[in-house]
C-alpha positions in Angstrom: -72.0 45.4 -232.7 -70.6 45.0 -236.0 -67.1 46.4 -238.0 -68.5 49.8 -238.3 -68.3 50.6 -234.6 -66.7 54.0 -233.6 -62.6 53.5 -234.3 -62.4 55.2 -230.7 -64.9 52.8 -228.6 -62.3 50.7 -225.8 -61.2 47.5 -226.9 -60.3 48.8 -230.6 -56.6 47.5 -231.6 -54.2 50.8 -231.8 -53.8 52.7 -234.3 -50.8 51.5 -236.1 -52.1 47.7 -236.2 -55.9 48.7 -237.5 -56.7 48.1 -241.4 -54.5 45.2 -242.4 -55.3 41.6 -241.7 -56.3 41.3 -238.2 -54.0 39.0 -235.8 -54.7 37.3 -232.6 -53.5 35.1 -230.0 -55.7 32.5 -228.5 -55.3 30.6 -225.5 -57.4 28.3 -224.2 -57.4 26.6 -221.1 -59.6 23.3 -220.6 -61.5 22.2 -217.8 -60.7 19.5 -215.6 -59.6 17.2 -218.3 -57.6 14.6 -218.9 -57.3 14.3 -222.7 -54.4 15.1 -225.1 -54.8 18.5 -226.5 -55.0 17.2 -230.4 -58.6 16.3 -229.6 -58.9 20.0 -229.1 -57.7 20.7 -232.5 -59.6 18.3 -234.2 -62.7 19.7 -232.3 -62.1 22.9 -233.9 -61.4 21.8 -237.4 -64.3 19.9 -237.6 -66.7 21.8 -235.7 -64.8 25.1 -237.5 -65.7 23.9 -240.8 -69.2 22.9 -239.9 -69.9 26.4 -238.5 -68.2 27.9 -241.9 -70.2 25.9 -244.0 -73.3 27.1 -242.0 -72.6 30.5 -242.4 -70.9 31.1 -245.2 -67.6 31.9 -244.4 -64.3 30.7 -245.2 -61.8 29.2 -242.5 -58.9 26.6 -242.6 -56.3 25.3 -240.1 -52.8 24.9 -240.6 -50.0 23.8 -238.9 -49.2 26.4 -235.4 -46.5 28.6 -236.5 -45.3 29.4 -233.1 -43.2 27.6 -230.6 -45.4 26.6 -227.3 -46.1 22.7 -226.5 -49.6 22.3 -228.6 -51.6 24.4 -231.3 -52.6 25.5 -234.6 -52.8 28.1 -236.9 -56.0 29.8 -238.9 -56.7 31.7 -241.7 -60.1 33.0 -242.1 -62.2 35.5 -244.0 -64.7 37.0 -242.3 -67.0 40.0 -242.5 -65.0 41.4 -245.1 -61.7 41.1 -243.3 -58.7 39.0 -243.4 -58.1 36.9 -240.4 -54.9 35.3 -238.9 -55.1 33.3 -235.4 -52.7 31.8 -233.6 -54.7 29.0 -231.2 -52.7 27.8 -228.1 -54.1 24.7 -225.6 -52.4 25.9 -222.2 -51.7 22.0 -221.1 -52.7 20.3 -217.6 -54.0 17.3 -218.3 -50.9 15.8 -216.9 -51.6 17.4 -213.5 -55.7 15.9 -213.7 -54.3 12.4 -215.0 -52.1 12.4 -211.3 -54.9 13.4 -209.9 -56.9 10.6 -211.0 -54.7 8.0 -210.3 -56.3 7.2 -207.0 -57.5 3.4 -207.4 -61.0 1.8 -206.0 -60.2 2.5 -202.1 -59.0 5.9 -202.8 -61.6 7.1 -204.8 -64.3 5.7 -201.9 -62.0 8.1 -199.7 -62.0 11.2 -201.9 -65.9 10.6 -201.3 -66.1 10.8 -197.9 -63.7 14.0 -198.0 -65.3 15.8 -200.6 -69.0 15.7 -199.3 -67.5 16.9 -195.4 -65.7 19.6 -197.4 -68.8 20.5 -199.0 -71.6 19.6 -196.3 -69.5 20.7 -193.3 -68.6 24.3 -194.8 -72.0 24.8 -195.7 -70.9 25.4 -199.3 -73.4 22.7 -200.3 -76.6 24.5 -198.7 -75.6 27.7 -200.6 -74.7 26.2 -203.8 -78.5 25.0 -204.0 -80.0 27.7 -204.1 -78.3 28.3 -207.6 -78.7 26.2 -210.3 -80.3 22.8 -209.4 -78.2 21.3 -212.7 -74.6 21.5 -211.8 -75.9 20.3 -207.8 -77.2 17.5 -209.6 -74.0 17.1 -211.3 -72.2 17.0 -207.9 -74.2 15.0 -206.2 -74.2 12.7 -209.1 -70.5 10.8 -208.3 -71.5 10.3 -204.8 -74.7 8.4 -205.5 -73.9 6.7 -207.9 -70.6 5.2 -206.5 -72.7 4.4 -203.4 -74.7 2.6 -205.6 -72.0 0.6 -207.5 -71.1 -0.3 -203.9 -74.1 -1.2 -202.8 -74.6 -3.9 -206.1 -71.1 -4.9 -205.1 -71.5 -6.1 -201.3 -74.8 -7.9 -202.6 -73.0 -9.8 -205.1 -70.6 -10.7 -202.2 -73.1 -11.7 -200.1 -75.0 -13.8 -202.5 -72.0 -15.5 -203.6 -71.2 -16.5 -199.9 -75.0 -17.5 -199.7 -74.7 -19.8 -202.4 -71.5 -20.9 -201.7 -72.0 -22.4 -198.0 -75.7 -23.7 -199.5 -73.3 -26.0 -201.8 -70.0 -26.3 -199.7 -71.2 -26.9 -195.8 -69.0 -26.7 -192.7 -65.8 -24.8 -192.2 -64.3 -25.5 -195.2 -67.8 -23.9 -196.9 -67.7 -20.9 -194.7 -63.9 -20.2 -196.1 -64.6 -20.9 -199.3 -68.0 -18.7 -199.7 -65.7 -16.1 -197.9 -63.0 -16.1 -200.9 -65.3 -15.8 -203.3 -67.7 -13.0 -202.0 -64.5 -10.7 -201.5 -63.8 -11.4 -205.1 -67.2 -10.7 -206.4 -67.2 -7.7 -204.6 -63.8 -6.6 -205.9 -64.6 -7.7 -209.3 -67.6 -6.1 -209.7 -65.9 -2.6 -208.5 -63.4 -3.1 -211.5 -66.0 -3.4 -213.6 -67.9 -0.6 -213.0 -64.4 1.2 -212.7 -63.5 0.1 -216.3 -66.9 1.5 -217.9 -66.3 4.5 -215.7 -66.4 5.9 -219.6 -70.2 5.3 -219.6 -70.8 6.1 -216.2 -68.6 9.1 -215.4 -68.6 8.7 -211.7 -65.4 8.0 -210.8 -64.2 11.1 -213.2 -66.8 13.3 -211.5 -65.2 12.4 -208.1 -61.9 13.2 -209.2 -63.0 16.2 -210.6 -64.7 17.8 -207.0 -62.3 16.2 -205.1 -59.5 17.9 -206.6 -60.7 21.6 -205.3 -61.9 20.5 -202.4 -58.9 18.2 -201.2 -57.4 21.6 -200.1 -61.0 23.3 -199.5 -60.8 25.5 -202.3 -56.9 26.7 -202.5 -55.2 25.5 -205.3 -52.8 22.5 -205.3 -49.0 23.9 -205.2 -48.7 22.2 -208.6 -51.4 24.1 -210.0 -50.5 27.3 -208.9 -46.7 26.3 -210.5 -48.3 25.8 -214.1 -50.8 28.8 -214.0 -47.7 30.8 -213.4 -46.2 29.1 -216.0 -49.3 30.0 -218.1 -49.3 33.7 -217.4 -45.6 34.0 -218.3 -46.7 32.5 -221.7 -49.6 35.3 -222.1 -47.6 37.6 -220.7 -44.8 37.2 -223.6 -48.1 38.0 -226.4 -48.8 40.7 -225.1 -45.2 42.0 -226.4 -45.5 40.8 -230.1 -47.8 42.7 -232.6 -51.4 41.1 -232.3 -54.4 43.0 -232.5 -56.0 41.1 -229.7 -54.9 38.2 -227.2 -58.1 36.2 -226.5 -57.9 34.0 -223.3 -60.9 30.9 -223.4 -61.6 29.6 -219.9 -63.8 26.3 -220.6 -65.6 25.0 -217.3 -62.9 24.8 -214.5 -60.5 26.2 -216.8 -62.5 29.4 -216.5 -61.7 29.8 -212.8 -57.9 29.3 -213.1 -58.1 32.1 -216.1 -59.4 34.3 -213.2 -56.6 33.5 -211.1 -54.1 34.0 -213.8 -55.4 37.1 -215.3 -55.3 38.6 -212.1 -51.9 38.2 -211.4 -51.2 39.4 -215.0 -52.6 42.2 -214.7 -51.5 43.3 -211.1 -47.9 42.8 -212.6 -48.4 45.3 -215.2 -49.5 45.4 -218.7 -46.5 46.7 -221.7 -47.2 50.0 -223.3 -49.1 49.6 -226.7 -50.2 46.1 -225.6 -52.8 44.5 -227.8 -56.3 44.7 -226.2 -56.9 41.7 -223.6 -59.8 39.7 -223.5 -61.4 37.1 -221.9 -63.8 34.4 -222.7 -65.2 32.5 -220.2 -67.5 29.3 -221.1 -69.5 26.8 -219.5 -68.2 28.2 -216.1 -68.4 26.5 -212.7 -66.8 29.2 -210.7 -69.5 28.9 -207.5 -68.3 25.0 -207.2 -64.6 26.5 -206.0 -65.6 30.0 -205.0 -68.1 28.8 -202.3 -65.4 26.5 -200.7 -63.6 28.4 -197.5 -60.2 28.4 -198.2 -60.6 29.6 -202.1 -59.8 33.0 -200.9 -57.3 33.9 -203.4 -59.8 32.7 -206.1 -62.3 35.2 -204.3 -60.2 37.9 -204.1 -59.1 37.6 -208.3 -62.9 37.8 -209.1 -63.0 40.7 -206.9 -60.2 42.5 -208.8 -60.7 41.3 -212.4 -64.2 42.6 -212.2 -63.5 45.9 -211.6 -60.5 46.4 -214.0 -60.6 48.1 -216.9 -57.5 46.4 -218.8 -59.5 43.6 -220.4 -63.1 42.5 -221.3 -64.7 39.6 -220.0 -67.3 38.3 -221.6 -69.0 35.2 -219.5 -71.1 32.6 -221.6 -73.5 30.1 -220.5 -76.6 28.0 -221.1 -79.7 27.2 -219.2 -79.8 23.8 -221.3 -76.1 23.1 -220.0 -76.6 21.3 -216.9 -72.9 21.3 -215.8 -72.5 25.0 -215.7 -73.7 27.8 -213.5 -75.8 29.1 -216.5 -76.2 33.3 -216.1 -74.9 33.3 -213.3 -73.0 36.2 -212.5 -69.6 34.3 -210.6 -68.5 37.5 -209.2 -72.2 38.2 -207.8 -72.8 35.3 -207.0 -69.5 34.4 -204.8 -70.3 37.7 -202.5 -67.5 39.7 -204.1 -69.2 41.8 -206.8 -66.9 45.2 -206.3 -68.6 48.9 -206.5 -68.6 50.4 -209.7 -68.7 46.0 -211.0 -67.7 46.3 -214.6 -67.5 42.6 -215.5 -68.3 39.9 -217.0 -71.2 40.5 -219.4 -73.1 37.7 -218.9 -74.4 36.2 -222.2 -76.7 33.1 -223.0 -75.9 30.4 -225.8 -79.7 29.8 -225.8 -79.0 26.2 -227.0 -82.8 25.7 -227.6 -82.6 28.9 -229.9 -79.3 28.3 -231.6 -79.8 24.7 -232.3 -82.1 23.0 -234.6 -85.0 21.6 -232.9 -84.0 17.7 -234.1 -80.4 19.1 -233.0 -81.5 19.8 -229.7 -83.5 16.6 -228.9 -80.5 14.9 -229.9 -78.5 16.2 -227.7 -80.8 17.3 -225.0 -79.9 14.2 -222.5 -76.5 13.6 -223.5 -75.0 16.0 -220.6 -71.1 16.1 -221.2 -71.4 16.8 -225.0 -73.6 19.9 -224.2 -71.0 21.0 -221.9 -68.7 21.1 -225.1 -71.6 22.9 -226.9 -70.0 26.5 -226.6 -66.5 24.9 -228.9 -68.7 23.4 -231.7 -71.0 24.6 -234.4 -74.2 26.2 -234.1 -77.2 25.2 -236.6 -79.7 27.9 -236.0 -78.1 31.0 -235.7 -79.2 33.8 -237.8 -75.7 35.0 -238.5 -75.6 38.8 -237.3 -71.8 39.6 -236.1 -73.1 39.5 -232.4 -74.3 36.2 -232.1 -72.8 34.1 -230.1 -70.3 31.9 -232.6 -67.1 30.3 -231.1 -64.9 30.4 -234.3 -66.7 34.1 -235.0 -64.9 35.0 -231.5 -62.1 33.5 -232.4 -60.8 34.0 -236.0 -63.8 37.1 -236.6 -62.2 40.5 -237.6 -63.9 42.0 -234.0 -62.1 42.2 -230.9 -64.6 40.6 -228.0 -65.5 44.5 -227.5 -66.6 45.1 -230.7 -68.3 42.2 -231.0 -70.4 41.9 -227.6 -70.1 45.5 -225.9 -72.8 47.1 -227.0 -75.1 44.1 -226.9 -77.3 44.3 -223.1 -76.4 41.1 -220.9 -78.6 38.4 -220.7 -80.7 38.7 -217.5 -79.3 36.5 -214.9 -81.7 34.1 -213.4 -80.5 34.3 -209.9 -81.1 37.7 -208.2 -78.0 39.3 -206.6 -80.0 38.8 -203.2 -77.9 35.9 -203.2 -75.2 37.5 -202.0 -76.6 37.0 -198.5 -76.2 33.5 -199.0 -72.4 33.3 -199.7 -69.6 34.0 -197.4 -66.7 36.3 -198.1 -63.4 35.2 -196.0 
């Protein structure tokens, strides 16, 4: 839908705020991540400009005008309208950095619990019959740090071979015995410090954080996403047109919970319209699990209510996400009279350049960051799917999306049989 739609369709700013520059607030939250938010910022500037430069239109970043602990400011012209966004990283990377700090034996731990909390509750069994990608993903940490272990004890072992072949006799046997458990502890540093290559150990942090309490968020969690819905909540008083909230991967489950709770709290009179983004979502990973009942219970609610928009947005070629699937559908949970999310693709092998594409077609993590960056195929109508479009466009995600049909999901709500509502 473009700027012409009706002035009366929902998610139109009120009347007093419509035909001046257009002002939002944008939060995003990230996914289980533990870098500093700047890289966030310089994502956007670069990948911002890029995305102006393909589409001819003009954007800058300054310096974030409001108080808050990290963001930025942009200025944009756009569809014949001047833009003004306010860009807010909702921060808790400090909670995932805790998280990780779990050492070698630890992690080998968080292994054995996360696969029982998966396998045991059956949530495995039913998250395969979804997408095979993000199962892959999953499964991922656990082989491959069984593997690492596996290289590990044979290093040991042939070190205490070769040893006792050289050094006979008791002292031999003590010796070879020194220096296989070295080997085999050295060898698991290793790999630990090109876990930036490898990724398992992050993975295993990453599952093993929702499933350590089987799905219920940690009480230090739940402390910060109240934290980040008294934040929201306070936007919602000043004049903006629209306040945008951007869930990335996990971060679009925890918008979930905290919309929600924003919402059952009450929204101010002549609040600007709500909206929410969510991208590269992952939702079945936490929604399966038994105990993520409150989780369960927000989809339940924020699907049906009709104080925001939710527009979900995924990719078949992002194998880290639960690509058109439905989350509320597919958790069991999908209300009567379900009004959200519209589910939308990114069509990476549409909206990227075929050399693009075979560029990044293997390299798994930077996909998953595909939705934030720039887009070199797109054939520029209003309603294509463009971050900084979204995000510092003249449209409200209404405008912009509503009248555009959903993408047809892949998986057939006869999944529902499959899930399990607490």
């Amino acid at each position: 839908m473009n700027e012409s739609a009706p002035s009366s369709m929902p998610g139109d700013p009120p009347e007093g705020r419509r035909g001046r520059v257009f002002r939002r607030r944008v939060f995003y939250i990230p996914g289980y991540d533990p870098i500093h938010p700047r890289r966030y910022r310089e994502l956007y500037r670069k990948e911002g400009a890029a995305q102006a430069s393909l589409s001819g239109y003009a954007m800058e970043l300054k310096p974030k005008k409001l108080r808050g602990p990290y963001g930025w400011h942009v200025r944009a012209e756009l569809e014949g309208r001047s833009v003004e966004t306010d860009v807010e990283v909702l921060v808790w990377s400090d909670i995932v950095k805790d998280s990780m700090d779990q050492g070698i034996p630890g992690t080998y731990l968080q292994l054995l619990r996360t696969a029982w909390a998966y396998i045991g509750s059956g949530a495995l069994f039913r998250l395969m019959r979804l997408r095979k990608g993000p199962i892959i993903a999953a499964l991922y940490p656990i082989f491959a740090l069984l593997l690492q272990l596996a290289l590990a004890l044979g290093l040991g072992a042939g070190t205490v071979v070769l040893t006792m072949a050289v050094v006979p006799g008791q002292i031999g046997a003590a010796l070879a015995a020194g220096l296989g458990t070295a080997a085999v502890v050295a060898m698991l540093r290793w790999f630990k410090r090109k876990d930036g290559k490898f990724f398992a150990y992050y993975l295993m942090h990453d599952y093993a954080y929702s499933a350590q309490s089987r799905g219920a968020n940690p009480a230090a969690l739940e402390a910060r996403m109240a934290a980040f819905r008294m934040t929201i909540a306070e936007s919602l008083l000043l004049p903006y047109d629209e306040v945008l909230v951007v869930g990335h991967s996990s971060g679009a489950h925890l918008a979930v919970s905290i919309l929600a709770d924003l919402i059952r709290a009450g929204l101010p009179a002549q609040a600007p319209v709500l909206s929410f983004l969510s991208l590269g979502q992952v939702v079945p990973m936490v929604s399966f699990l038994p105990e993520a009942k409150r989780l369960r219970g927000d989809l339940q609610y924020l699907a049906a209510s009709d104080a925001l928009t939710w527009v979900d947005v995924t990719a078949p070629g992002d194998g880290c996400a639960f690509a058109l699937c439905d989350p509320v559908a597919v958790s069991g949970v999908a209300p009567e009279g379900q009004r959200w999310p519209l589910v939308f693709s990114a069509a990476f092998t549409q909206t990227l350049r075929p050399e693009t594409w075979a560029a990044l077609r293997w390299r798994f993590f930077r996909l998953h960051f595909q939705y934030l960056c720039a887009f070199d195929n797109l054939p520029g109508t209003p309603t294509d799917y463009d971050y900084f479009r979204v995000t510092a466009g003249p449209l409200t995600l209404t405008q912009r999306f509503g009248a555009r049909p959903s993408s047809k999901s892949r998986i057939d709500r006869a999944v529902n049989r499959y899930t399990t509502v607490a």
